[in-house]
N, C-alpha and C positions, 0 to 999 in steps of 0.2 A: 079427376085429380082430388082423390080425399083429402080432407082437412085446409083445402085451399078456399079461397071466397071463390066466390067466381067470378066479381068482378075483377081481382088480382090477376082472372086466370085472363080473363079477355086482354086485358094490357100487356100481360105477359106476351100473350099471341100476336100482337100488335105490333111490338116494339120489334121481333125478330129479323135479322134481316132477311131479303126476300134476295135471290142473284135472279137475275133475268140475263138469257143470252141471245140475243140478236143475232143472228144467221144469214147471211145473204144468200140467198142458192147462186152458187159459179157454176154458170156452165162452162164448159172448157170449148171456148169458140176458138174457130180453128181463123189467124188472121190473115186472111187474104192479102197479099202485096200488089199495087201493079205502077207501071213505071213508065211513063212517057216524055218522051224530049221534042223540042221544036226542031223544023229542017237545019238548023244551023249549026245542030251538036249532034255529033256523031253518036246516038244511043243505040248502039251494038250490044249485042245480047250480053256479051262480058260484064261492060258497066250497069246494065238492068243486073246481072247478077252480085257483083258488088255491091251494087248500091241494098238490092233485098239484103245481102249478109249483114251488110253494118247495118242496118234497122235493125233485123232483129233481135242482132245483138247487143246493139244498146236500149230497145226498146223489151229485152226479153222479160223484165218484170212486171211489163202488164198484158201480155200475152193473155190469159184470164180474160180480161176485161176491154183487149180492142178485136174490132170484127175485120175492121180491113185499111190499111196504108197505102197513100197514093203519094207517087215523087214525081214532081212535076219537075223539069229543069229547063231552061229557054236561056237562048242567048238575048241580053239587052243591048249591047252596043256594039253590033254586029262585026263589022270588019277591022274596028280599033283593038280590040284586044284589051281592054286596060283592065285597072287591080280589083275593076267587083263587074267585071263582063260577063256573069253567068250567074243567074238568080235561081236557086233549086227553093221548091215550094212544096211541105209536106200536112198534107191530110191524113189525119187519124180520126177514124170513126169510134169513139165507142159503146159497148154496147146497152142502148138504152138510153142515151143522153148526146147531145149538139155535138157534131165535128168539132174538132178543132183543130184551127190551120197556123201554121208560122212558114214565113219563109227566112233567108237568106242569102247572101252575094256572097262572089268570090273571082277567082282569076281562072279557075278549073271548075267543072261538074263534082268533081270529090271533095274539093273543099267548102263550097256552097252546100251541100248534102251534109257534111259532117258541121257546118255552122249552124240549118236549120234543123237537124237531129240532135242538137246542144239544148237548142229553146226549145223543143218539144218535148224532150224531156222533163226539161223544168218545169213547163207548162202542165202536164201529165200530172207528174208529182201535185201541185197545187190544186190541180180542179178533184184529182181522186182523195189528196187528203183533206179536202173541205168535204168532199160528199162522206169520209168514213168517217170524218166528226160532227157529221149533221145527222145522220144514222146511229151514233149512239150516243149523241147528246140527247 
């Protein structure tokens, strides 16, 4: 750089900005579902297939990043029937980092599944966007 000093030039070079981009490598992990019920609810292949659809479907945007979902469902209060007699319990593993579990009740296997597939979500969302703002803070 004629005619410049060169200590002008070093500041110059200093001051520019630099981008840096941080990459995670995704692998595209294929997420495993499995789905078991206690003897007291009828877990018929239908409702294991149910239940896989609505997970994935509400859990399709992190597909990426879990490796395998477990639905547990058990009946709690066995031959009473009342308005939270079926507690479904979902395990999300993801990859690289602690499970994480939520459950919920209800009066059915469908609606305990779609209560504890509400909080997992939720849950999901908040542990993935603390790790992608700890990774580019």
């Amino acid at each position: 750089m004629a005619g410049i000093d060169p200590e002008t030039a070093r500041r110059a070079e200093r001051s520019r900005p630099v981008n840096v981009l941080y990459q995670t490598p995704v692998r595209e992990a294929c997420m495993d579902f499995q789905f078991n019920s206690d003897n007291r609810i009828e877990g018929n292949d239908a409702m294991a297939e149910q239940a896989e659809a609505r997970v994935r479907d509400r859990l399709d945007r992190f597909q990426g990043r879990l490796t395998r979902v477990e639905v547990h469902v058990r009946d709690i209060d066995g031959t009473t029937n009342g308005a939270e007699g079926v507690e479904a319990a979902i395990e999300a593993r993801p990859a690289g980092a602690q499970p994480v579990a939520v459950s919920d009740r209800g009066p059915k296997p469908e609606a305990a599944i779609n209560g504890a597939l509400k909080k997992l979500a939720m849950r999901l969302d908040s542990e993935f966007g603390k790790a992608d703002r700890v990774r580019q803070g």
